[in-house]
LUMBA-982896 format. One record per residue (C-alpha): x, y, z; residue in three letters; residue number from 1. Coordinates in steps of 0.1 Angstrom, whole numbers. Layout:
N
       X       Y       Z   marnu   marke
       X       Y       Z     Ala     NUM
...
//
This chain:
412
       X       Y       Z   marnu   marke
    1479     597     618     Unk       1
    1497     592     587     Unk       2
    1494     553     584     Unk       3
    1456     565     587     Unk       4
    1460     596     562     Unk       5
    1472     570     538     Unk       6
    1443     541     544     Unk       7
    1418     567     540     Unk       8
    1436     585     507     Unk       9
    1436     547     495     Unk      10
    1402     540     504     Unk      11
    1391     573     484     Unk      12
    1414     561     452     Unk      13
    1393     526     449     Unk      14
    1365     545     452     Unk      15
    1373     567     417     Unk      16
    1361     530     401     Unk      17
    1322     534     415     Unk      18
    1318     575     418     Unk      19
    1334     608     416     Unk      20
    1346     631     440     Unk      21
    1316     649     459     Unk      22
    1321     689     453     Unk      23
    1335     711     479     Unk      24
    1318     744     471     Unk      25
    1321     778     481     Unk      26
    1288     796     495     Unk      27
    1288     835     485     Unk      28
    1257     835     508     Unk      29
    1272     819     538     Unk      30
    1307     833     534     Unk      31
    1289     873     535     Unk      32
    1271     867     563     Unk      33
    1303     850     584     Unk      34
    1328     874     569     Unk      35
    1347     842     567     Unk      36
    1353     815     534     Unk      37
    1329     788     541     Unk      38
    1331     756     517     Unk      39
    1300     731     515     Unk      40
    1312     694     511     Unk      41
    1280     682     493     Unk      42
    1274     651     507     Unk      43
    1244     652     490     Unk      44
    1255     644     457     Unk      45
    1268     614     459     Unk      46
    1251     583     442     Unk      47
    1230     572     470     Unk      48
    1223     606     485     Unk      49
    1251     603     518     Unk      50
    1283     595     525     Unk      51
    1271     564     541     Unk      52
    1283     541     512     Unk      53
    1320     555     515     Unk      54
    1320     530     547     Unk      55
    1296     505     526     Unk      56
    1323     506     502     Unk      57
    1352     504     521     Unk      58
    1341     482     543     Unk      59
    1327     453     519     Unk      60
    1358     461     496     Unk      61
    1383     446     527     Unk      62
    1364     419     535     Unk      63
    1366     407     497     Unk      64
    1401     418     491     Unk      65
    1407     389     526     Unk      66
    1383     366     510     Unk      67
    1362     370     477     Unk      68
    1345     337     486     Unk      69
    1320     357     510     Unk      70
    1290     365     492     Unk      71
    1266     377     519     Unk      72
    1265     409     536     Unk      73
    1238     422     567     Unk      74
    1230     453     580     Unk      75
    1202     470     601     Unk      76
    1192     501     591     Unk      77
    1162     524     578     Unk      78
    1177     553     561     Unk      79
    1214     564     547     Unk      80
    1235     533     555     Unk      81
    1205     508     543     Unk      82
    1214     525     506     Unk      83
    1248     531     506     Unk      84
    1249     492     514     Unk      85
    1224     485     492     Unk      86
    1249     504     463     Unk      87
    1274     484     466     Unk      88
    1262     450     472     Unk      89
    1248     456     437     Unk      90
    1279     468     426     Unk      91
    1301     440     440     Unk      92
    1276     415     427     Unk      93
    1271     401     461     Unk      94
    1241     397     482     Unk      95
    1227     416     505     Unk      96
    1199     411     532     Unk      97
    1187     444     546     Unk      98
    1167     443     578     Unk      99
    1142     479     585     Unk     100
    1114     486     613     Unk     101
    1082     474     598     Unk     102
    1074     511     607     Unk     103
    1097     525     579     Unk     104
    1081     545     553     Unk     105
    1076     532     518     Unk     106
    1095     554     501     Unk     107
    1127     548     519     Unk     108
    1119     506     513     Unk     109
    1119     517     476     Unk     110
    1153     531     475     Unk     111
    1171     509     493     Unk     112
    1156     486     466     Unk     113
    1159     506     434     Unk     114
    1199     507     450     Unk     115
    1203     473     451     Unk     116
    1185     464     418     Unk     117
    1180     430     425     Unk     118
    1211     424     446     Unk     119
    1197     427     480     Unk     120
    1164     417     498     Unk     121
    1150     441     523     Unk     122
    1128     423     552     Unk     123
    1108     444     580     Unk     124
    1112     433     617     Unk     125
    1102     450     646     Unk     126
    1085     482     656     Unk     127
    1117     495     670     Unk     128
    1155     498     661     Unk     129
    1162     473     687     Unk     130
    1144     446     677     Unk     131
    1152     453     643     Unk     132
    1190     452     646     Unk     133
    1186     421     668     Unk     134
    1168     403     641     Unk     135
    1196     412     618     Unk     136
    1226     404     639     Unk     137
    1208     369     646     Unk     138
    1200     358     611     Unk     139
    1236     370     603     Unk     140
    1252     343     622     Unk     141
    1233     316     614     Unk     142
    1235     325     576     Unk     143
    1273     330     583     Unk     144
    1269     363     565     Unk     145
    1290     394     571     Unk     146
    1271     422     595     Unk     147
    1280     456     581     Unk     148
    1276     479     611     Unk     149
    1270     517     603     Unk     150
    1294     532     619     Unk     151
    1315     513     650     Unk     152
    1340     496     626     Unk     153
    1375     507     618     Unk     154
    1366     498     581     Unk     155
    1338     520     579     Unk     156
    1355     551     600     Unk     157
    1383     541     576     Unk     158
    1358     547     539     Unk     159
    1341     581     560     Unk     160
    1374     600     560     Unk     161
    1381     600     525     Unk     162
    1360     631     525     Unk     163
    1385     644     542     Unk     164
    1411     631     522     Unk     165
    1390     650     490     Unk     166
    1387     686     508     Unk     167
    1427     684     513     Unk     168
    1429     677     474     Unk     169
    1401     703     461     Unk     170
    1414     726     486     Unk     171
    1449     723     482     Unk     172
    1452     726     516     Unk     173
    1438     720     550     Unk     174
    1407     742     561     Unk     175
    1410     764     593     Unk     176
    1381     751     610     Unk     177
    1357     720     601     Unk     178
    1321     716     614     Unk     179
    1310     680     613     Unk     180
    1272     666     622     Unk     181
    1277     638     645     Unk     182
    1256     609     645     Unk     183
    1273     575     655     Unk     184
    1304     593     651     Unk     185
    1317     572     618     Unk     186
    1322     606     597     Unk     187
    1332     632     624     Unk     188
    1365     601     638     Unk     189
    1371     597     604     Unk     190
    1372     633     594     Unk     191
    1393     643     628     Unk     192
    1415     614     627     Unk     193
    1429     618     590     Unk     194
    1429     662     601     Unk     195
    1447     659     635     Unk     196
    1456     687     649     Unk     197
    1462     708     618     Unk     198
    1426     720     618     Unk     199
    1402     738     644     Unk     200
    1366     714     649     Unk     201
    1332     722     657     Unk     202
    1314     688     667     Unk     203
    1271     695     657     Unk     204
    1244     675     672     Unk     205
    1205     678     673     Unk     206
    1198     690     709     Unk     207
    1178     654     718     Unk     208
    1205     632     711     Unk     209
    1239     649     725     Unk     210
    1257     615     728     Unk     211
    1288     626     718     Unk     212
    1288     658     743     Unk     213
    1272     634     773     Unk     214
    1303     609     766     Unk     215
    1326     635     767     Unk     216
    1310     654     796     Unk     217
    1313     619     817     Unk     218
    1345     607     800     Unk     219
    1333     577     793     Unk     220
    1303     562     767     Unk     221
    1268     572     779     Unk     222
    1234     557     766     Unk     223
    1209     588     765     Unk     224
    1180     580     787     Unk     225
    1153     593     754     Unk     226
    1160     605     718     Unk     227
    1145     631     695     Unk     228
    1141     613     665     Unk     229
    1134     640     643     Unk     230
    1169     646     626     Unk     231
    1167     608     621     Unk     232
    1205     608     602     Unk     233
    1219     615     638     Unk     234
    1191     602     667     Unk     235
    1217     585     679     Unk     236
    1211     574     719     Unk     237
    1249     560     720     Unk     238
    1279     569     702     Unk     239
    1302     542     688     Unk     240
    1329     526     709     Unk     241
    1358     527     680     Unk     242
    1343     564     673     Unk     243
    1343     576     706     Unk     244
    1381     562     714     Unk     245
    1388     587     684     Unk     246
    1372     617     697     Unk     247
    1372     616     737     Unk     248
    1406     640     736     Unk     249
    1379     669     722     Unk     250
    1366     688     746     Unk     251
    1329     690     754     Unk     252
    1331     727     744     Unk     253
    1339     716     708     Unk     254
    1300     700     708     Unk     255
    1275     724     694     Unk     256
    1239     711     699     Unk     257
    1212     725     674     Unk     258
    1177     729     684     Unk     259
    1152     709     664     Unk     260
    1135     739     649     Unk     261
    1161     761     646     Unk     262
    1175     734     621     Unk     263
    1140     733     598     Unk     264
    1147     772     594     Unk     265
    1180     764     581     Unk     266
    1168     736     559     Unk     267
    1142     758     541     Unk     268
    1171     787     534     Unk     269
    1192     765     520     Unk     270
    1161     751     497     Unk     271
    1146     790     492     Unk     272
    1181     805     490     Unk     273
    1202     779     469     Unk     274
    1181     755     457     Unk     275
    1199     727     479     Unk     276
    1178     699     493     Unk     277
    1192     685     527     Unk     278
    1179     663     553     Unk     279
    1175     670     589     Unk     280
    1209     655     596     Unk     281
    1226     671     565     Unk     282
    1219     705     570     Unk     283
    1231     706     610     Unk     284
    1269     713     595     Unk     285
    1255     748     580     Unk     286
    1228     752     608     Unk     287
    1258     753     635     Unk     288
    1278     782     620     Unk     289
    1256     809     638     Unk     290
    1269     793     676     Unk     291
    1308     795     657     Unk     292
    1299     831     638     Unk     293
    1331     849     662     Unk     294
    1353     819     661     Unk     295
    1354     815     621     Unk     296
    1356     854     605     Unk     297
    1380     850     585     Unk     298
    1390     816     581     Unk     299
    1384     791     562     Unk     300
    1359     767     568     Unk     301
    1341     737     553     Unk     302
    1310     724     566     Unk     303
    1300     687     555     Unk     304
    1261     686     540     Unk     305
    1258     650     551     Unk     306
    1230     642     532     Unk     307
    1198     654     510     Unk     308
    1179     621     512     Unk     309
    1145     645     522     Unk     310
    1112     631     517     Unk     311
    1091     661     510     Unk     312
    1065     648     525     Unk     313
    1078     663     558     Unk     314
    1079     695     543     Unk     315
    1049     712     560     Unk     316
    1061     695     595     Unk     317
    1096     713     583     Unk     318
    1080     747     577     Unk     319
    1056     744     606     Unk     320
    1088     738     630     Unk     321
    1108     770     610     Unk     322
    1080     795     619     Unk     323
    1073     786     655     Unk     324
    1112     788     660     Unk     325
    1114     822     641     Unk     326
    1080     835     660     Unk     327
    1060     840     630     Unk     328
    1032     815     641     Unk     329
    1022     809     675     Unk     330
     988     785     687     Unk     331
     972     794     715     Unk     332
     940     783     734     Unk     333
     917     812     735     Unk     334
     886     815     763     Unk     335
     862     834     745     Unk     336
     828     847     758     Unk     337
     796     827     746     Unk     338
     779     858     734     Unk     339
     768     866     701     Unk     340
     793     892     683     Unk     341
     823     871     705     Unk     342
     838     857     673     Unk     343
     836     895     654     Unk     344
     848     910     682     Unk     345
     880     889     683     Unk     346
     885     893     645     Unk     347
     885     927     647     Unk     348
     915     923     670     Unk     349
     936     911     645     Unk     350
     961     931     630     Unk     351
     967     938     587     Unk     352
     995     911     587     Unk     353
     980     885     611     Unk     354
     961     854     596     Unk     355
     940     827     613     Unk     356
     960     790     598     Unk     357
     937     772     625     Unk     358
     904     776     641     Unk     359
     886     750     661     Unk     360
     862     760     686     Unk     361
     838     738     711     Unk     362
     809     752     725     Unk     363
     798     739     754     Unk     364
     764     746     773     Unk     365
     758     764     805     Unk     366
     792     780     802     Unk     367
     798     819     800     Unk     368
     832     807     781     Unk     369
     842     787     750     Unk     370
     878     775     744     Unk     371
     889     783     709     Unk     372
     924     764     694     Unk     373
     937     788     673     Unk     374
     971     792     650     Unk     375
     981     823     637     Unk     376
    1008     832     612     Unk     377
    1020     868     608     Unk     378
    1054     888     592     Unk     379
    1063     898     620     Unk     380
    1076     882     657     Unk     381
    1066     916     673     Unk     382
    1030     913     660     Unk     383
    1022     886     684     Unk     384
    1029     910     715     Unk     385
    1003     940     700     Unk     386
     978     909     693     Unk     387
     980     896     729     Unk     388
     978     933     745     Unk     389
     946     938     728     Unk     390
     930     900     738     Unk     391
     941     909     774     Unk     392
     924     944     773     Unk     393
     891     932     758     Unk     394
     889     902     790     Unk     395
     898     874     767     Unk     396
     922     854     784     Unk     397
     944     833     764     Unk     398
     972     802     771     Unk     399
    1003     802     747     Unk     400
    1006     766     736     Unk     401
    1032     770     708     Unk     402
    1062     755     730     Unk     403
    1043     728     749     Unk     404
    1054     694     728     Unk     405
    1031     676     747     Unk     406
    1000     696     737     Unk     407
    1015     695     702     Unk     408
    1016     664     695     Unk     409
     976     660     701     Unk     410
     965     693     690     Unk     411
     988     709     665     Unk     412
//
């Protein structure tokens, strides 16, 4: 550990000559409703938005130090690590070829660009990762380039733990108990590897894609059979090999998964509350302190915002998710009589705080019934149950769709 401590403390003083140290700040909000110190190591402020181009950095700054002949550098990727790569081939002066899904959204394509400013070329293969990183790896050996994976390489693991190194310096000591979002693993093994044993760890994934918790459930690497892409920063279907050799002595019990929703709520406190942006995948750190609330009063803690590159186009998806996980809106498919007055009656049924945020209905001919698709928000979780009593009592039958993802994804 401490021929590590001292890569990673040295890989953090090269980096002084390209940023500055990211705050560690401490939450009043967080810290009163924990009864505990929590710390937020904002991630989010670097240059490029993520700690991805500590490992960029890192990473390209060894293979120069070997050999400042190599001018070419690869990678595969359509979000944090495309950027932090894209940073520092501009500020090495070297090249860079970036390969993204043809599927990746504009905006992302123009700041990996804006990044590179004229350093790096950006070229879209393939509908999926797969193809994507294939393309890359290929055109990487026959250019004779450098491939810059995003997290399995010692380098890289190396240039993530220099956040730890910062915490111990801003500090002054080591926290009690870290909570790290896991992805590939290249920030929570560099984190826990430069920490040891000195500090307590909470491991956070998004609940569809455990791949650290399945690896150390089965002891061994294990490819997840279907990902959630939602918290795209950690969809991960397989953690790294190097990163997994770093954390299989954890316990599976260390592995906090977050549900997908449950993280939007989180996403839009931080935004209402303190004015922090944070993706998905950045906000799963402060998201997981409600499963650790017993384990951390009084302590010390730090939770690592990973990253705030959040396109705000997503925000109504993000809001959408936060109610139906706090139970403030709920669709449902309604059967409604085909009677004149129907409609009025089921209006009237509605309580001061309830409002209709969708309405489609479909009448049909020769039926007695009509099924209505209908969203409603309210203030109030326990409004819902007073609403349905009265739809019941007046014959209306009704399905609750609001948790069915398949019906979602067509309807909602």
């Amino acid at each position: 550990m401490t021929d590590f401590r001292t890569q990673a403390r040295s890989a953090e003083a090269a980096m002084r000559s390209v940023f500055d140290a990211t705050p560690l700040q401490r939450n009043a909000h967080l810290s009163q409703r924990y009864k505990a110190e929590i710390y937020l190591k904002r991630e989010d402020l670097t240059p490029v938005r993520s700690y991805k181009l500590r490992g960029a950095f890192n990473a390209m700054r060894k293979v120069l130090d070997k050999d400042p002949s190599r001018d070419l550098f690869v990678c595969a990727s359509a979000g944090n690590h495309a950027q932090g790569v894209a940073f520092m081939c501009n500020h090495f002066g070297v090249k860079g070829v970036i390969f993204m899904p043809v599927t990746t959204p504009q905006q992302k394509i123009f700041k990996t660009e804006v990044f590179g400013d004229g350093a790096i070329e950006v070229r879209l293969v393939g509908d999926y990762f797969d193809d994507t990183l294939a393309a890359a790896q290929a055109f990487c050996a026959e250019a004779k380039g450098t491939f810059l994976p995003p997290f399995d390489d010692e380098d890289v693991i190396e240039g993530q733990a220099s956040v730890a190194a910062e915490i111990l310096t801003q500090l002054g000591k080591a926290p009690d108990h870290i909570v790290l979002p896991v992805g590939g693993g290249g920030l929570s093994s560099g984190i826990s590897s430069f920490f040891g044993n000195e500090v307590d760890y909470t491991f956070v994934e998004p609940s569809g894609g455990p791949s650290l918790k399945a690896a150390l459930d089965a002891g061994e690497l294990v490819t997840l059979d279907a990902v959630d892409s939602f918290v795209d920063g950690a969809a991960v279907a397989r953690i790294g090999e190097k990163n997994f050799a770093r954390l299989k002595h954890h316990s599976a019990d260390e592995v906090v998964l977050s549900p997908e929703d449950r993280i939007c709520a989180t996403m839009l406190e931080i935004l209402n509350v303190e004015g922090i942006v944070l993706e998905p995948a950045g906000a799963l750190a402060v998201d997981a302190l409600t499963d650790v609330a017993d384990e951390i009063k009084g302590k010390t803690v730090v939770c690592v915002t990973s990253g705030g590159n959040f396109d705000f186009e997503r925000l109504p998806e993000v809001k959408e998710r936060a109610q139906r996980y706090s139970g403030v809106k709920k669709y449902f498919i309604l059967r409604l009589p085909q009677r004149p007055g129907a409609l009025k009656d089921f209006l009237a049924m509605l309580g001061p705080d309830d409002d209709i945020a969708r309405f489609e209905y479909l009448k049909k001919s020769a039926r007695n019934f009509g099924s209505v698709l209908i969203g409603i928000e309210t203030n109030d979780p326990k409004n819902f149950a007073k609403l349905f009593d009265r739809i019941e009592a007046a014959g209306m039958g009704f399905t609750d769709i609001t948790n069915d993802e398949t019906l979602a994804q067509f309807l909602i």
